[in-house]
ROFIMAR-910337 format. One record per atom (N, C-alpha, C, O): residue in three letters; z, x, y; atom name. Coordinates in steps of 0.2 Angstrom, whole numbers. Atoms other than C-alpha are relative to their C-alpha. Example, Ala and Ser with C-alpha at 12.3 -4.5 7.8 and 13.67 -1.06 7.14 Angstrom:
2
   rest      zz      xx      yy   atom
    Ala       0       4      -6      N
    Ala      39      62     -22     CA
    Ala       0       4       6      C
    Ala       3       9       5      O
    Ser      -1      -4      -6      N
    Ser      36      68      -5     CA
    Ser       3      -4       5      C
    Ser       4      -1      11      O
! end
This chain:
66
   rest      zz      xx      yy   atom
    Unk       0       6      -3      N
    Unk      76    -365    -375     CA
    Unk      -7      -1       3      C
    Unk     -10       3       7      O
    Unk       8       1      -3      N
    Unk      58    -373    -372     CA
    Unk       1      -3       6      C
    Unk       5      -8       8      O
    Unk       1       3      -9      N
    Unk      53    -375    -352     CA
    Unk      -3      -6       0      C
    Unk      -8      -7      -2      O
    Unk       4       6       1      N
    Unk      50    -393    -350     CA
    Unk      -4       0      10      C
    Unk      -3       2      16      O
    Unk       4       2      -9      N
    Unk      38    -398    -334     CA
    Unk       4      -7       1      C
    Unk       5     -12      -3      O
    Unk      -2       4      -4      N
    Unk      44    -408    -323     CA
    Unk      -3      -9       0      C
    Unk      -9      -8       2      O
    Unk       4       6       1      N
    Unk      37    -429    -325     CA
    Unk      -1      -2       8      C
    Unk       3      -2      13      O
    Unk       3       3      -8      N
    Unk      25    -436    -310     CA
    Unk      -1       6       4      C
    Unk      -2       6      10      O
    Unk       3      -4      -3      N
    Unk      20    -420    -306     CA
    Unk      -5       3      -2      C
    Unk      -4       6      -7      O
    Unk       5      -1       1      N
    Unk       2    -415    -306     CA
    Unk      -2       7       2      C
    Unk       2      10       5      O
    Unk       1      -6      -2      N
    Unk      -7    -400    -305     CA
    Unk      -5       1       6      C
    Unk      -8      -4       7      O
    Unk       7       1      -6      N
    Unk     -20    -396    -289     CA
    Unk      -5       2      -3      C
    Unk      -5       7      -6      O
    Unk      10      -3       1      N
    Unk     -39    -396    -292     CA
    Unk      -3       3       6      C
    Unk      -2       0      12      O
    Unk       4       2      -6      N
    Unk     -49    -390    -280     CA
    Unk      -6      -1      -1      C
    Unk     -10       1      -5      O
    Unk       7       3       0      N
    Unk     -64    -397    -277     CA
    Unk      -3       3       6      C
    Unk       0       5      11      O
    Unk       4      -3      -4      N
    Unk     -78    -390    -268     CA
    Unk      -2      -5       7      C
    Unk      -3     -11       6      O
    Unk       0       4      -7      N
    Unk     -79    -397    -249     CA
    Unk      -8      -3       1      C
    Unk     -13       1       0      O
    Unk       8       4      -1      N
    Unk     -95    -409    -244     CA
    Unk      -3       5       7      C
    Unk       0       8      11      O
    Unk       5      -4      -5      N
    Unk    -108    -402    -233     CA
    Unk      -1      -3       6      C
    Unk      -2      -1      12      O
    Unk       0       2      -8      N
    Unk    -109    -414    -221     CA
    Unk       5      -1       6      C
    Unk       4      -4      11      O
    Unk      -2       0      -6      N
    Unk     -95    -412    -213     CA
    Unk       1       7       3      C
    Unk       7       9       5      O
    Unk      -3      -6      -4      N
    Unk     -97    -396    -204     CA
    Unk       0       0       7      C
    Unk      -6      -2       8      O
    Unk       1      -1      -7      N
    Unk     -96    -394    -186     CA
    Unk      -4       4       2      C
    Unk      -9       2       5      O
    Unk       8      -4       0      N
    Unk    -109    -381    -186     CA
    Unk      -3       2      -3      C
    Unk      -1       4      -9      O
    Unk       6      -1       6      N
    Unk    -125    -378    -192     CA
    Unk      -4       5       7      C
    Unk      -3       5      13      O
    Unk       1      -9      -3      N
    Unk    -134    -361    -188     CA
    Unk      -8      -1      -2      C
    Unk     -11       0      -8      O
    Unk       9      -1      -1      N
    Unk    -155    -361    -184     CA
    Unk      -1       4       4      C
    Unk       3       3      10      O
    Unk       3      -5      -5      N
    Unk    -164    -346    -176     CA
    Unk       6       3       0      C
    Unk       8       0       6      O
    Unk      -6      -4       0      N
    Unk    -147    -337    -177     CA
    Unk       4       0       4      C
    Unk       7       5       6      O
    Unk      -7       5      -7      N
    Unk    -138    -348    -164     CA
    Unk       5      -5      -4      C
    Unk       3     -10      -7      O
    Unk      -3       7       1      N
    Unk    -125    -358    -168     CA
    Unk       1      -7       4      C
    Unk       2      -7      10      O
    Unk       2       8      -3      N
    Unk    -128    -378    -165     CA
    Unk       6      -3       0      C
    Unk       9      -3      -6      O
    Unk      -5       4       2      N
    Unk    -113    -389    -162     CA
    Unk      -1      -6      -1      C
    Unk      -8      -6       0      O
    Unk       0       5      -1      N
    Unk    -112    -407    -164     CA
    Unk       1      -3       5      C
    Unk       2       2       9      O
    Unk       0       4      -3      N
    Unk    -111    -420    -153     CA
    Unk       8       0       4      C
    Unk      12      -3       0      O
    Unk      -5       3       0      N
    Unk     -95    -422    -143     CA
    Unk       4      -4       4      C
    Unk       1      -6      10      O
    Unk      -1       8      -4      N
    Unk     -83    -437    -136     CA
    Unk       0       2       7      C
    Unk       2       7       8      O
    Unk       1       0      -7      N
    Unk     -86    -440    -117     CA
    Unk       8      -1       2      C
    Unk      11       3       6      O
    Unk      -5       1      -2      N
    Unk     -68    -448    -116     CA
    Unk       5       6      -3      C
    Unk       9       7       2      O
    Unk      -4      -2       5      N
    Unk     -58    -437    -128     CA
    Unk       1       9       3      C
    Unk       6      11       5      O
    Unk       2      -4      -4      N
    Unk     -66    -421    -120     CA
    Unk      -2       8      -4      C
    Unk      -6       6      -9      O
    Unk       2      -9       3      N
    Unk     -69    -401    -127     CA
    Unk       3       0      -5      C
    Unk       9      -2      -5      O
    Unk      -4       1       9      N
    Unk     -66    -398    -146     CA
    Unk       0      -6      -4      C
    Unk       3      -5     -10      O
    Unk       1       6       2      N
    Unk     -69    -418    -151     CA
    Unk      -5       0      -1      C
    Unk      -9      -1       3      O
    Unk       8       1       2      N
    Unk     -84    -419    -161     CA
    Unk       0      -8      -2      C
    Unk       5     -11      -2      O
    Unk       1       8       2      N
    Unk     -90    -437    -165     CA
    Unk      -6       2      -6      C
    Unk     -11       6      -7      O
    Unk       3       2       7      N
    Unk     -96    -443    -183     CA
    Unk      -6       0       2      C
    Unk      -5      -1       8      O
    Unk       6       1       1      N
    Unk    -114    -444    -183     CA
    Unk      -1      -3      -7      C
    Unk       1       0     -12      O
    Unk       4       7       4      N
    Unk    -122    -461    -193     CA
    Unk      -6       0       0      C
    Unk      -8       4       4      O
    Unk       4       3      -1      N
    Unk    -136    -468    -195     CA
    Unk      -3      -4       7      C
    Unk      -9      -5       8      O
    Unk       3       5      -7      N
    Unk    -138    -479    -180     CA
    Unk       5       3       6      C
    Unk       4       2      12      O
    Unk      -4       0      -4      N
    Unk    -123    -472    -170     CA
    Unk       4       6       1      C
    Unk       6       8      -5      O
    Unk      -5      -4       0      N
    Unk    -110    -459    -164     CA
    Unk       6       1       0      C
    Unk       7       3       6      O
    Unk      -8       2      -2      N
    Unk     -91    -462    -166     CA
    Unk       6       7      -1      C
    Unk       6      11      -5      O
    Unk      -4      -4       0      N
    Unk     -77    -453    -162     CA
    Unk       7      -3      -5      C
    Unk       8      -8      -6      O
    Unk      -5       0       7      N
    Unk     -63    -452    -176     CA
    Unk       9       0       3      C
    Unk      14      -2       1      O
    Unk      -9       1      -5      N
    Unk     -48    -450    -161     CA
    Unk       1      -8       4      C
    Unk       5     -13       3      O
    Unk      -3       6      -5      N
    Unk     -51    -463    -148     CA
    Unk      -6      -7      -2      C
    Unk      -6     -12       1      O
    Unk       2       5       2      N
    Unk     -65    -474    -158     CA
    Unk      -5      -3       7      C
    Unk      -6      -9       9      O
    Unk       4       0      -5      N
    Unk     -77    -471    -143     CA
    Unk      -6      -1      -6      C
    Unk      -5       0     -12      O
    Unk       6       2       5      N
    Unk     -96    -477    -151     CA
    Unk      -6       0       7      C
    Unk      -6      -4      12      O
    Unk       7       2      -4      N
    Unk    -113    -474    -143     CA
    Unk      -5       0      -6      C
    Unk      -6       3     -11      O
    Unk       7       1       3      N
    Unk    -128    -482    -150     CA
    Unk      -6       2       1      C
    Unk      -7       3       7      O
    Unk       6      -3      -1      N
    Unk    -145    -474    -154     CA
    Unk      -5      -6       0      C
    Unk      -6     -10      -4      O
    Unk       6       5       0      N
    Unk    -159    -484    -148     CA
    Unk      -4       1      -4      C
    Unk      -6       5      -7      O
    Unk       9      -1       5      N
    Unk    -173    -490    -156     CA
    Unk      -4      -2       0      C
    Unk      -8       0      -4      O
! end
C-alpha cells in the first residue's frame, strides 16, 4: 500500500536569517549592544530607523535630531 502525505501540509524551508536584526555587533573585540527602552528597562532593545528609536514592547519612540 502507497504512503499518501497528508493534504494542507507543507514542508519547512529554512531561510537564512537577515543581518540587521542582531542585538550585537562586535568592533576591536568588544561587544557593542544596541540601544535600550528607558521604560521597559534591561534586556529591551529598541528598533533602530532611520530618523528614530522605537521600542517593539511598550511602543516608546525617541527622535534623532537634525
Amino acid at each position: 500500500m502507497a504512503v499518501k502525505e497528508r493534504a494542507g501540509k507543507k514542508k519547512h524551508k529554512n531561510k537564512p536569517t537577515s543581518q540587521k536584526y542582531k542585538k550585537y555587533t562586535i568592533q576591536n573585540d568588544t561587544a557593542k549592544r544596541g540601544k535600550q527602552c528607558l521604560k521597559c528597562g534591561f534586556g529591551i532593545f529598541m528598533a533602530e530607523h532611520k530618523d528614530r528609536f522605537t521600542c517593539g514592547k511598550c511602543s516608546y519612540t525617541e527622535f534623532l535630531k537634525k
